[in-house]
Structure formats: C-alpha cells, structure tokens
C-alpha positions in Angstrom: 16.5 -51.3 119.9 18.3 -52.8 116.8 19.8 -50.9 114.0 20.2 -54.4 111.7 20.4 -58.1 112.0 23.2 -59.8 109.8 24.0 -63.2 109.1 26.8 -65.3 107.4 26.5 -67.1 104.7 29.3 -69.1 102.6 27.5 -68.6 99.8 25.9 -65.3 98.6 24.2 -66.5 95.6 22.3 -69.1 97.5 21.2 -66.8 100.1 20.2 -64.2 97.9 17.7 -67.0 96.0 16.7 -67.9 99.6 15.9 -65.1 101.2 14.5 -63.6 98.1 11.9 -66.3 98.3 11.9 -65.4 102.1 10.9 -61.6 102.0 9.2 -61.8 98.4 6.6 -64.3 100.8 6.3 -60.9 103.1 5.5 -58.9 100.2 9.5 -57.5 100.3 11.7 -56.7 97.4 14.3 -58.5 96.5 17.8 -57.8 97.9 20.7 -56.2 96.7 24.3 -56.7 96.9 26.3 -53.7 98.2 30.2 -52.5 97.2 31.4 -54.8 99.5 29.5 -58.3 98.6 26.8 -58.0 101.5 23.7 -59.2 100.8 20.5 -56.2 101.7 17.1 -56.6 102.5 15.0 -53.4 103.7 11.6 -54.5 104.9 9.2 -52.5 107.3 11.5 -50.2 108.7 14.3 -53.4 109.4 17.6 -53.9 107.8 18.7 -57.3 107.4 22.3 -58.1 105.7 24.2 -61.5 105.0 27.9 -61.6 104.2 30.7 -63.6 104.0 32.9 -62.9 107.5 35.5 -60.5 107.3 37.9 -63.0 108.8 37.9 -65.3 105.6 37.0 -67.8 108.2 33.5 -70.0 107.2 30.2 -68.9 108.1 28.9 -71.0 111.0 25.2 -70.9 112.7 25.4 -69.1 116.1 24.5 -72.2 118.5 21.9 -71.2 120.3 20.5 -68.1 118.0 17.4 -67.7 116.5 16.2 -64.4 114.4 12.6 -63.6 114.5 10.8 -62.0 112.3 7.1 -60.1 112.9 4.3 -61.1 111.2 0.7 -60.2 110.4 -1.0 -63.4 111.0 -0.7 -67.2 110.5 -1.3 -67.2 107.2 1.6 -64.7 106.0 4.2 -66.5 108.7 2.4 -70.3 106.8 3.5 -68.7 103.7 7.4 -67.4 104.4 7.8 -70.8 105.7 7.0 -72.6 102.5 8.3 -69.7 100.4 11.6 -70.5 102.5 11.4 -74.6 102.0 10.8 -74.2 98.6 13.9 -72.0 98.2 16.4 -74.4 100.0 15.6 -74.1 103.7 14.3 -76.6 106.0 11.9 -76.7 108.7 12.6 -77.2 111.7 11.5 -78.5 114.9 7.5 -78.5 115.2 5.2 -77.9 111.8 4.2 -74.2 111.8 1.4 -73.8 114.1 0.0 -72.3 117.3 2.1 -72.9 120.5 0.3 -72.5 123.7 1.8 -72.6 127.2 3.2 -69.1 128.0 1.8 -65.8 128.9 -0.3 -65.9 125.2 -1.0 -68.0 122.5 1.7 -67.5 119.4 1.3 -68.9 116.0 5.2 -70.2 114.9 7.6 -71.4 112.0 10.8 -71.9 112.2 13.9 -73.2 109.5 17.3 -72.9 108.9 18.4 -71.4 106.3 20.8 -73.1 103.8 23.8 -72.0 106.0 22.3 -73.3 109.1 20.8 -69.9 110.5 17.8 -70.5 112.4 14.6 -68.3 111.4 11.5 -67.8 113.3 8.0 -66.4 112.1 6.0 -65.2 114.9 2.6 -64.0 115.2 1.1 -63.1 118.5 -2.6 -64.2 118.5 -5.1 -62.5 120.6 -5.5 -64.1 124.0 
C-alpha cells in the first residue's frame, strides 16, 4: 500500500545518528544522504526518508501520527527501543511490553524521535 514513509527533521545529522542506532538494532544499514539532503533508509523491502521541509518552514511532529514499524518478536522491537533511547530518543507512554485488550495480544514500544516523531515497534504475538 505504501511506496515510503518520510519524516522531518530540523536537524539531519541528529537523525541520521538516531535512526542509524534505530535500523542498525533491526540488523539495517546505515542511511545515506541523497543529492538533495534527504536522509535514506532501505530495510525489508520499505523506504523510509527524513528531510528538512521544502517550505524552509521547521519540522514539526504530525499531532496525532505514529509510524509503525514490523517486527520479528519482542526481543528485536526490546532492542530498537533501547538502541533508539540510547541514540537520543525517548520513550514514551507505557515501557515496551505486551498490550492486551483488542482482537490479539501485541508486544509494543514506542518513542519519539529527537524531532518529536512518534515510533512504534509492533509485534503480533500468537493468540
């Protein structure tokens, strides 16, 4: 359904030291900076940017907005959530952890990312 996720960021070094830590965790490469400044990540078939926005306004966290990201089991989604508080991000509401109370059980982490962007890990566990 989606060709690429892409978030702002006021800073480009920080982000790149952030979500280095962030994919490198997943077992990602680092990212690269294209022609134009943006910051890429290529993991598992996704494509995830951050730029500075083309209006030369400041990056601001989309109220409301949370990107998820896939992962293999509570242990790798434990792990991108340190790797990503170590690197400058903070956690955020509830520690990492199983959350009950829908249709299935799911294992979750979430932070913001030192612009503000809200990140989720998300593990489906068996039923």
């Amino acid at each position: 359904m989606f060709s690429h996720v892409m978030v702002g960021s006021n800073d480009i070094d920080r982000s790149k030291k952030f979500y280095d830590a962030l994919f490198g965790a997943l077992g990602g490469k680092p990212g690269s900076v294209d022609p134009k400044g943006r910051l890429v990540y290529m993991y598992n078939g996704g494509l995830f940017l951050v730029s500075k926005p083309i209006d030369g306004k400041a990056a601001t966290p989309a109220n409301g907005g949370t990107i998820g990201f896939a992962m293999t089991g509570p242990e790798q989604a434990k792990a991108w959530h340190d790797a990503g508080v170590a690197a400058g991000g903070t956690s955020i509401e509830d520690p990492p952890g199983v959350r009950t109370g829908g249709a299935f059980p799911m294992y979750l982490a979430y932070l913001r990312d030192p612009d503000g962007n809200k990140l989720c890990a998300l593990h489906r566990m068996p039923a």
